[in-house]
C-alpha positions, 0 to 999 in steps of 0.5 A: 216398095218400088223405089226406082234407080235414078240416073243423077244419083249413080255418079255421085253414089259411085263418087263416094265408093271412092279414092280407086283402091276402095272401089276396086276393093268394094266391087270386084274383089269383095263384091259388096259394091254392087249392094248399091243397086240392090233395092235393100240398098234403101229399104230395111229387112222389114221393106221400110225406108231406111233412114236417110241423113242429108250429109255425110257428116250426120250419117258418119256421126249416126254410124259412129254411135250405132257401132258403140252400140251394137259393136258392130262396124257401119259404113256409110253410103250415098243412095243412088235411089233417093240421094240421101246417106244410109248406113249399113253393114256387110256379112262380114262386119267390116 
């Protein structure tokens, strides 16, 4: 479970934090932002792999069907460690 951080993911895992509102939000004034460089960013509660979608539009539609199941809401992200889409939740269901 040691996944390095690799450099020609982060500018585009930053990208996605975007338009400018949303990245200002995500890291200075909700923290949550800097999870990107957490290694839980890539790996789940039990050190496993998450799973990793090859496009937005899969890992926004896996989202999607996650929240109808569990009512709770997903976001989606860009791995700065592997260049895949995971999906994850904050501590505040938002």
């Amino acid at each position: 479970m040691d996944k390095k951080i690799k450099l020609k993911y982060v500018i585009p895992g930053l990208r996605h934090q975007l338009p400018l509102k949303r990245l200002f939000k995500n890291f200075l004034l909700t923290g949550n932002g800097w999870g990107l460089f957490s290694k839980w960013a890539h790996y789940n509660k039990k050190g496993k792999d998450k799973v990793g979608y090859n496009s937005l539009k899969t890992a926004n539609k896996s989202a999607l069907s996650m929240e109808k199941k569990y009512g709770n809401h997903y976001s989606t992200y860009l791995c700065i460690r592997c260049g895949k889409y995971h999906l994850g939740r904050n501590r505040n269901n938002k």
